[in-house]
LODRENVEX-44180 format. One record per residue: x, y, z of N, C-alpha, C in turn. Coordinates in steps of 0.1 Angstrom, whole numbers, plus 5000, padded with zeros to 4 digits. Layout:
REM LODRENVEX-44180
XYZXYZXYZ
...
REM end
This chain:
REM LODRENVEX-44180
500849885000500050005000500950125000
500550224991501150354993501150435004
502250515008501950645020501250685016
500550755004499550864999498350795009
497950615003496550575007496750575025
498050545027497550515040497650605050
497850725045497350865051496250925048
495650925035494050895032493350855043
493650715045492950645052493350595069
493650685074494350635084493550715094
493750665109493050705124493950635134
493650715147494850665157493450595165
494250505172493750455187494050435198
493950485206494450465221495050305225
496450275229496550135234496250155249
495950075258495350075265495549945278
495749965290496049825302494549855311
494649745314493349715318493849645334
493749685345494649655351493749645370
493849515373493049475391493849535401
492449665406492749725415492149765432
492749735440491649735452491249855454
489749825460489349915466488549885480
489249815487488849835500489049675503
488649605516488949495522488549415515
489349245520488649155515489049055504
488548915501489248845493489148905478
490348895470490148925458489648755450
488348755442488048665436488548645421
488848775415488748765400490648735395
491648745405492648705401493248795412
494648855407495848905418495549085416
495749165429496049265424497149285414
496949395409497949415396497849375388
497349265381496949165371496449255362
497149275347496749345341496449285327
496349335315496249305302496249455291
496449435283496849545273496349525262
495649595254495049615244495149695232
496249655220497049735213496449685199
495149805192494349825184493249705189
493049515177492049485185492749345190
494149325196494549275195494649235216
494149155223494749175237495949135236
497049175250498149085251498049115270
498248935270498148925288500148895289
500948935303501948885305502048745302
503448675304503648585300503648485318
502248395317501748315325500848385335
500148505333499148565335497748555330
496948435336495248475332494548595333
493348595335492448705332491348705336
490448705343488748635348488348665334
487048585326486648595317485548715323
484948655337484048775341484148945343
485648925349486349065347486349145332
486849045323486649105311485149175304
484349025308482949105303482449215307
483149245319482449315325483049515319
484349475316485049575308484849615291
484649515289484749485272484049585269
482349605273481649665262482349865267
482949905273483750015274485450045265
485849935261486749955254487250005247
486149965236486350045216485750195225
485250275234485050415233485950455236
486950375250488250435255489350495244
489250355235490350375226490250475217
489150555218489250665205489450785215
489450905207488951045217487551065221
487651125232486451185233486651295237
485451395242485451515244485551535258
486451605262486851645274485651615284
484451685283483751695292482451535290
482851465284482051305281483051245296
482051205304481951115310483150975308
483450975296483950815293485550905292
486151025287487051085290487551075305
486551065320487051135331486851005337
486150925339486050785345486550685340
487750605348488750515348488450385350
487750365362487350225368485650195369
485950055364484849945366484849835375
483549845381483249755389483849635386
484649535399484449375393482949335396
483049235384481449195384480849085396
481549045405481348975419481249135430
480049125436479549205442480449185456
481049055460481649035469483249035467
484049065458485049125454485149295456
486749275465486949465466488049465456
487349505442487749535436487649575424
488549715414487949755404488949755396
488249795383489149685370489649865362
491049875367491350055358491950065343
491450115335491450155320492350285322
493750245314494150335318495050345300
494850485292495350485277497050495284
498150455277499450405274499950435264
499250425254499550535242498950545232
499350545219498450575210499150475194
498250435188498950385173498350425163
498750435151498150475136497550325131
496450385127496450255117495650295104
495550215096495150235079493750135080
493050195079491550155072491250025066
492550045051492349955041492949845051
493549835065494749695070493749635080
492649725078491649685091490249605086
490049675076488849575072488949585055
487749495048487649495040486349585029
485749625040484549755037485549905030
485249945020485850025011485450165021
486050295022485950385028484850475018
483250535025482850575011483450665002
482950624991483350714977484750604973
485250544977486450444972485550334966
486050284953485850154942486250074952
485549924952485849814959486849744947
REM end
């Protein structure tokens, strides 16, 4: 692919750690404090011999793809970091925290043409 197209078509996105944090007493159920995972475009990456509660995750996932873009200063999804773990009896919350940012190209991401582009 050319530089021309893939500055055409390109957008950044936030990489991002997702990372178990206490907040107040008590057994932790969903894994270890600190236990984190990273999310670089749509790609996770956990340390090496590091799980992940699947429930922890569901409980993060549907906030992800917003983190990862911009938003406007004053949106809500800008200023708030942490989510509940999803065990009511767990002290603890799961922090979204951006790390940095990547480029990516349109055309490397899907196969849907950008409108007004020939398939």
């Amino acid at each position: 692919m050319s530089d021309e197209t893939t500055a055409d078509d390109a957008f950044d996105l936030f990489d991002l750690r997702v990372e178990i944090v206490r907040s107040g007493p008590g057994q932790i159920y969903c894994g270890k404090e600190g236990d984190y995972f990273e999310l670089r475009g749509e790609m996770l990456h956990l340390p090496e011999g590091q799980g992940f509660s699947i429930y922890s995750l569901s409980a993060v996932m549907p906030l992800l793809a917003a983190k990862q873009r911009r938003t406007h200063p004053n949106d809500w999804m800008s200023t708030d970091a942490e989510c509940a773990c999803p065990d009511p009896n767990c002290p603890t919350r799961l922090r979204i925290t951006r790390i940095g940012s990547r480029r990516f190209s349109h055309a490397d991401t899907t196969a849907v043409p950008l409108s007004g582009e020939e398939e």
